[in-house]
N, C-alpha and C positions, 0 to 999 in steps of 0.2 A: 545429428543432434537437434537440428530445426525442427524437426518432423515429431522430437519426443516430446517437446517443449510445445507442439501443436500450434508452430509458426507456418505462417502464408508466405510463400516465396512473393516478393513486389515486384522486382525484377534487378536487372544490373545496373549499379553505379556507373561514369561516365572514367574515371579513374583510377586506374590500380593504387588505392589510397595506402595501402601495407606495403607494397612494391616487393609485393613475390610471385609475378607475372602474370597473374589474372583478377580480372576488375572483383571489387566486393559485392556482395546481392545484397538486399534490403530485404527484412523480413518483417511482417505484422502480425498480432494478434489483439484482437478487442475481448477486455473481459467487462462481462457479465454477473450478474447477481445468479442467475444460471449455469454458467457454465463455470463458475471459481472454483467449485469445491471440486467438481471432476481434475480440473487444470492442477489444482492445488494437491490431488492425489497422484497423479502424473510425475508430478515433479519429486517428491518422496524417493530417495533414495534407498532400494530393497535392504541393502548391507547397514544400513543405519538413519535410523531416526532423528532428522536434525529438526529440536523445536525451534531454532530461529528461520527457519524457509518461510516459515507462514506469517513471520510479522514481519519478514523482507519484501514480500508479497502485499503486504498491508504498507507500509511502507510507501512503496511502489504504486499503489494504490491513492495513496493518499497524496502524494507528487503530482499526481494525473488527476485530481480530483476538479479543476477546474477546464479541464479538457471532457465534454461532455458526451464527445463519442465512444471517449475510453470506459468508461462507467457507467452506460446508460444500459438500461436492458433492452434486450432483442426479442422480439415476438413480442405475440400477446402472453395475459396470464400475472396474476397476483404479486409476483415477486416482486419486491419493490427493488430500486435499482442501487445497485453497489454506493453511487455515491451517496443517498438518503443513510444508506446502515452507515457507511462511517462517520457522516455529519453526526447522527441519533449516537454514535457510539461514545464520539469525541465529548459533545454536547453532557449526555450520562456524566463523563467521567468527571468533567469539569463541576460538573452537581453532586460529587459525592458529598457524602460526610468526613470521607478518610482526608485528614490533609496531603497526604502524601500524594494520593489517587485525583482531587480535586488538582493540585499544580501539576499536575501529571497532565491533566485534563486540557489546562489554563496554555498549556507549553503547544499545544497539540493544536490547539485551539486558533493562539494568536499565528503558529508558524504555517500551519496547514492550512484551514478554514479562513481566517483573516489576512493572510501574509503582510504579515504587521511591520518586516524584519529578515533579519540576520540572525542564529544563534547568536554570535555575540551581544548584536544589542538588545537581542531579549534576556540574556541571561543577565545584562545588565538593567534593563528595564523591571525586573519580577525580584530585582535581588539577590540574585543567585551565583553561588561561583560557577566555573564552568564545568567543574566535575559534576557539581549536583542538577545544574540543569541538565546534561546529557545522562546521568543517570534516571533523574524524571521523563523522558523525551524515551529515552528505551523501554522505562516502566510504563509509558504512557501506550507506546505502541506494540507492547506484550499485551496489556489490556486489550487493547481496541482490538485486535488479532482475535483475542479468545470472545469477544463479544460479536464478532461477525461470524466465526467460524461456528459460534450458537446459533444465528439468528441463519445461516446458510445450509446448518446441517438438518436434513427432513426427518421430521420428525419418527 
């Protein structure tokens, strides 16, 4: 399964942390603005098309976004690096015209980009209950998914 996922074995933990008689391994992968969309087709499961991988993936992404090894590109060459497209994506959304797409934006913005917070006290701080903020915060990261995975896919 490591190997589909196109993880780097790191090596062995010091304790069997599950306790089912051998130690756990540690596994890495660094993404790239290069190397996403391949990673991102890997993971696609043959038997079915699930559109939430790629904004779990963005997600996931956006978590790591102040970890600069995780988002930074490798080699030379044009591509700008994973974390610039999600900041430019977030940024967009929060500038739309749509309200719906702008608090979508704002949600994305203060909890990602600025870690301003808590869900909670952001949904309390923007006004919001907590079903509509988490429904904005999924809308926001459907967005931002489909706005990388444009700016990712060659032309």
């Amino acid at each position: 399964m490591a190997a589909r996922f196109g993880l780097r074995r790191m090596g062995d933990t010091r304790h069997d942390l599950y306790r089912c008689g051998r130690p756990s391994a540690l596994f890495a992968r660094t993404f790239t603005a290069r190397n996403l969309p391949a990673w991102l087709r890997r993971m696609q499961d043959p038997r079915a098309e699930e559109p939430g991988r790629t904004a779990e993936l963005v997600r996931a992404a956006l978590r790591d976004l102040h970890t600069p090894a995780r988002t930074a590109v490798s080699g030379p060459g044009p591509a700008p690096a994973l974390a610039d497209l999600l900041r430019q994506a977030v940024e967009a959304l929060a500038s739309s015209a749509s309200a719906v797409d702008a608090e979508a934006g704002e949600i994305l913005r203060l909890y990602y980009l600025a870690r301003a917070g808590g869900h909670d006290l952001l949904a309390h701080r923007l006004h919001l209950s907590r079903a509509t903020y988490f429904r904005r915060l999924e809308h926001g990261i459907g967005k931002v998914a489909e706005a990388v995975s444009r700016a990712l896919t060659p032309p």
